[in-house]
C-alpha positions as CSV (number, residue, x, y, z in Angstrom):
1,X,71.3,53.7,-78.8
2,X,70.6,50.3,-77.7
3,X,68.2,50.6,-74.0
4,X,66.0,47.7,-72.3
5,X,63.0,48.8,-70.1
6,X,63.8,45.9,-67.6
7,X,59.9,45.8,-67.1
8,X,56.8,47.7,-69.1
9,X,56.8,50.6,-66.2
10,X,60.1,51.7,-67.9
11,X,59.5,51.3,-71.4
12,X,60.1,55.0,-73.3
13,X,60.8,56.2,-76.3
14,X,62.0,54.4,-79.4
15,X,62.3,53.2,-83.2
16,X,62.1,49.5,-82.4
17,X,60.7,47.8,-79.5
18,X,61.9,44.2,-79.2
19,X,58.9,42.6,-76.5
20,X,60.5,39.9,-74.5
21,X,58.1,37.3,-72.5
22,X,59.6,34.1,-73.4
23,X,57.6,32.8,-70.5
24,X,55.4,32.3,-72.2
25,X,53.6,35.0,-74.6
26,X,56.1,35.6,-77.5
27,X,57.1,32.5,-77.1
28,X,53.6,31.2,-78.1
29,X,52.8,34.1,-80.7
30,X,55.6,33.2,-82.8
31,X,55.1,29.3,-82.6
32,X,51.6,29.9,-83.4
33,X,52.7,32.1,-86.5
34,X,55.0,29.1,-87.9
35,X,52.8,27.1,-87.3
36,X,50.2,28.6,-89.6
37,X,48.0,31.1,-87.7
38,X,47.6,34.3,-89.6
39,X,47.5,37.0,-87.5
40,X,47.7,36.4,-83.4
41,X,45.5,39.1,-81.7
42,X,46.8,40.1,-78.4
43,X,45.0,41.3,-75.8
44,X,45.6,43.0,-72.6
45,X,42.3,41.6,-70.6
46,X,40.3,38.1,-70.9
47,X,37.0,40.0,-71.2
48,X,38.4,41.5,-74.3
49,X,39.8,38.2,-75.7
50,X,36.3,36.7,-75.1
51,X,34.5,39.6,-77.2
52,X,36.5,38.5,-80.4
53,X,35.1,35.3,-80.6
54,X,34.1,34.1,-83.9
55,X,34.5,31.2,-85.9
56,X,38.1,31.1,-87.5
57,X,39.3,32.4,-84.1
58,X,41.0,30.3,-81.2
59,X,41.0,32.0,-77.9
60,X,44.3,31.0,-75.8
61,X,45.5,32.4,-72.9
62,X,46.0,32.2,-69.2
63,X,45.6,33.9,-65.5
64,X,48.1,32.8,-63.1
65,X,49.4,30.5,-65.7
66,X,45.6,28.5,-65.9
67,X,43.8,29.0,-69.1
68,X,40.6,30.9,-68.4
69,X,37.2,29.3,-68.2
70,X,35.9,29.3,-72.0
71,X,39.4,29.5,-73.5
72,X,39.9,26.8,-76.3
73,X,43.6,26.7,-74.6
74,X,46.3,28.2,-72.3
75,X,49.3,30.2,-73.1
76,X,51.8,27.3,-74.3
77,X,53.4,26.9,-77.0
78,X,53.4,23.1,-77.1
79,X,49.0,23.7,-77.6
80,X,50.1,26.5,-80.8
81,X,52.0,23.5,-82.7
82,X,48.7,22.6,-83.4
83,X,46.3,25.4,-85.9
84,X,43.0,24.9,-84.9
85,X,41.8,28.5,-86.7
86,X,43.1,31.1,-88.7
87,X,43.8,33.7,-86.0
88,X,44.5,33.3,-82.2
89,X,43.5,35.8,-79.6
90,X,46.2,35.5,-76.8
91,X,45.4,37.2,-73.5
92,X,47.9,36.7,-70.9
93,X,48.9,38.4,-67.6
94,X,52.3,39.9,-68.7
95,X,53.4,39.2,-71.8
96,X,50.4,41.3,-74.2
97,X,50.0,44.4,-71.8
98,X,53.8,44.8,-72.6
99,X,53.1,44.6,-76.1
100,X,50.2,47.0,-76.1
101,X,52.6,49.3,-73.5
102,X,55.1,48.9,-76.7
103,X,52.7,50.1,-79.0
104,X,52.1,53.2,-77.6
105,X,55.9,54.1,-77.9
106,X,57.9,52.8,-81.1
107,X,57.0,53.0,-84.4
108,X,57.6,49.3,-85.3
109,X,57.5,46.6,-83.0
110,X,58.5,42.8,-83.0
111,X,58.4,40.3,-80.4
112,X,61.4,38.3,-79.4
113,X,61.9,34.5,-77.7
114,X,64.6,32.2,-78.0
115,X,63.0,30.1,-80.5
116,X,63.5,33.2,-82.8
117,X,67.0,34.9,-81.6
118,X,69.2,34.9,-84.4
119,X,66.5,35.9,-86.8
120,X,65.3,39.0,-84.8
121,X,68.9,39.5,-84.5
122,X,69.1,39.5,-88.2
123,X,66.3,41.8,-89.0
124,X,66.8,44.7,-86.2
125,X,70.4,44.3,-87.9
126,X,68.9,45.1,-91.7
127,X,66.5,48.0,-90.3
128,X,69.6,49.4,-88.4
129,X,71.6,49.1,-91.4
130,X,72.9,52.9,-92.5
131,X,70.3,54.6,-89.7
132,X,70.7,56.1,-86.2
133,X,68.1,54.2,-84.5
134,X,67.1,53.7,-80.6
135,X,65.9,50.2,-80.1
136,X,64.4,49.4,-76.9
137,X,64.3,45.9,-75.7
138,X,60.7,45.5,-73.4
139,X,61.0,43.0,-70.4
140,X,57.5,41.8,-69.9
141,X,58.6,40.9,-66.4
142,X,56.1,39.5,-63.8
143,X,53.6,41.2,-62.2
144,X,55.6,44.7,-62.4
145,X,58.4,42.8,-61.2
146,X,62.0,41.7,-63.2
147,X,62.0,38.4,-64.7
148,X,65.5,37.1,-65.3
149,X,64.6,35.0,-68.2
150,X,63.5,38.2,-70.3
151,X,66.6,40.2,-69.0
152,X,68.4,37.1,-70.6
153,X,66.7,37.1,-73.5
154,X,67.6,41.2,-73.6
155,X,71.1,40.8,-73.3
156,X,71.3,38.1,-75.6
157,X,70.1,40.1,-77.9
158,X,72.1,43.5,-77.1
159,X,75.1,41.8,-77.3
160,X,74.3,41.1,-81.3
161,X,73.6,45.1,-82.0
162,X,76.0,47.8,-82.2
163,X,75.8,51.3,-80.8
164,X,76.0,53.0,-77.6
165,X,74.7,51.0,-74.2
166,X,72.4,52.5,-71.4
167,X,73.3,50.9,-68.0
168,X,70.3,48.8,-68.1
169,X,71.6,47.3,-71.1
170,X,75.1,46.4,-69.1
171,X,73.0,45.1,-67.0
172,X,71.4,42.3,-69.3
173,X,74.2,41.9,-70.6
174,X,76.0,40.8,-67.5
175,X,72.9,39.0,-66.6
176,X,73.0,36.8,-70.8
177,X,77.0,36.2,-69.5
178,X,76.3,34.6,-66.2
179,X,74.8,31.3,-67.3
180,X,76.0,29.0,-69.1
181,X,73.2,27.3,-71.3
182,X,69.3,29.0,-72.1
183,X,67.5,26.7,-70.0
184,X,69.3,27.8,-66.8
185,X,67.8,31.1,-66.7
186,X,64.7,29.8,-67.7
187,X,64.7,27.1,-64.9
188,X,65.5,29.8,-61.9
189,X,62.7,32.0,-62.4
190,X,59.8,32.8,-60.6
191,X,57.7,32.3,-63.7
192,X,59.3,28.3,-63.9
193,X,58.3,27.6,-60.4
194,X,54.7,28.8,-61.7
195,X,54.8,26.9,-64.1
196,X,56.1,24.0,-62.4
197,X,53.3,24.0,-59.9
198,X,50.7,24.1,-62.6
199,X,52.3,20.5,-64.2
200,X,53.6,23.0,-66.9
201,X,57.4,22.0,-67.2
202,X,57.4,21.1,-70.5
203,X,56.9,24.3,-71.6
204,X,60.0,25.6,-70.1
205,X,61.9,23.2,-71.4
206,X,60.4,24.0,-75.2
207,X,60.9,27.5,-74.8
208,X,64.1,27.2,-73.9
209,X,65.3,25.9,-77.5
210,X,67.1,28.0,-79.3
211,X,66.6,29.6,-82.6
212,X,65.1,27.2,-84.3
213,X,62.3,29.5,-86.0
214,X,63.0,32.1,-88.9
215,X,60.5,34.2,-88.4
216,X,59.8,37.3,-86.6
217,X,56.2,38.5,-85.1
218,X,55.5,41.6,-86.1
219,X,53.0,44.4,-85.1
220,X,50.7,45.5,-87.9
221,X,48.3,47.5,-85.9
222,X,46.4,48.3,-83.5
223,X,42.8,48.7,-83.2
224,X,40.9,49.1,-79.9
225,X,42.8,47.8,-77.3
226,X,44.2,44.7,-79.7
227,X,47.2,44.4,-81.1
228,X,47.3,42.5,-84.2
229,X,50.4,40.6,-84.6
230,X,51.6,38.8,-88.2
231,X,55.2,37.0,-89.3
232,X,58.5,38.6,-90.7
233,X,61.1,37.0,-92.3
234,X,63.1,40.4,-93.5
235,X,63.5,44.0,-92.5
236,X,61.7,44.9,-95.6
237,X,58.6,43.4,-93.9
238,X,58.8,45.7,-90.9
239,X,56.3,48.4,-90.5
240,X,57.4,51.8,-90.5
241,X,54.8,53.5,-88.7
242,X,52.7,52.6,-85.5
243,X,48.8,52.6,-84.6
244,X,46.3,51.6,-87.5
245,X,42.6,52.0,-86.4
246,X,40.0,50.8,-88.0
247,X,40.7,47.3,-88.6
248,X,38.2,44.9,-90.4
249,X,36.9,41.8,-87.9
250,X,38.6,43.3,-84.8
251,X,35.9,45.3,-83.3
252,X,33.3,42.1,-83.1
């Protein structure tokens, strides 16, 4: 069964979640990961971000798309080509609560952008391979609200995976068929006019790009409220099983 929660209020039941906030958080996770970050540690609230503070650890994020007094740096990729640590802690408005609401439902999780399509394609693909599996994609959306640019992202993806299709998947996919390039989507949302406003348009334009990273984002656990997020490359890689508590250097 392939489904997509078109925002985290619908998000059920499932062997894979694929979270979609390509404006900006999984966009940012997994540049932060190729670019050499170990683990990203996602939270759903700044407060939380700002108790894991320690040295080895950048604190990014943002609140109405402005990074939040204290923070080394916002949400935006373009900052997480740089490594100024060995983890970051990510707190945005959207795109972590959806991956925390993800958590609570699928035993393995991954995070999906456009600067990683083909290879999440490519390792849902190898984890399906000989199983029966429900995948759920996981719309971050905006502020409980649909955001077009994940339900493009979600039918982009659908449209690679075989198996039965809920109407919300028909639904993305009609949605991944009506525009012609990545950035067009992108450009119409709600989120890009943010964005926009706040002198921000580069960032659309960078996560726009497609598939030009390997790897995949992955959930390893989840310990008090954070999820700690590491790269894939292979399906092999992939947890099978969900919530880990007790993680060293999370609690701080």
């Amino acid at each position: 069964m392939i489904d997509v929660a078109l925002n985290p209020a619908d998000v059920g039941e499932a062997d894979v979640a694929i979270v979609i906030d390509v404006l900006r958080a999984t966009t940012t996770a997994t540049q932060a990961l190729a670019t050499g970050y170990r683990r990203v540690l996602c939270t759903e609230s700044v407060e939380r971000a700002r108790g894991l503070r320690e040295p080895g650890r950048v604190l990014a994020g943002e609140r109405e798309c402005v990074k939040p007094p204290g923070f080394d740096q916002g949400n935006s990729p373009l900052e997480a080509l740089r490594r100024f640590g060995d983890e970051l802690v990510l707190a945005t408005t959207n795109g972590t609560p959806a991956i925390a609401a993800a958590a609570k439902h699928a035993g393995t999780v991954v995070l999906a952008c456009l600067l990683n399509l083909d290879a999440v394609v490519r390792v849902v693909l190898e984890r399906m391979s000989g199983a029966d599996l429900h995948v759920q994609m996981v719309c971050s959306g905006t502020n409980g609200a649909v955001a077009v640019e994940d339900v493009y992202v979600a039918g982009r993806l659908t449209q690679r995976l075989p198996g039965s299709r809920t109407d919300a998947t028909l639904v993305a996919e009609a949605v991944a068929r009506a525009f012609r390039t990545p950035l067009e989507p992108l450009a119409a949302s709600t989120d890009a006019r943010a964005l926009e406003k706040a002198g921000m348009s580069e960032d659309i334009r960078f996560c726009a790009q497609e598939s030009i990273l390997t790897l995949v984002p992955t959930l390893e656990a989840v310990s008090e409220g954070v999820a700690i997020v590491v790269a894939a490359q292979d399906a092999a890689a992939l947890p099978g099983g969900a919530s880990v508590d007790g993680l060293d250097r999370v609690s701080s």
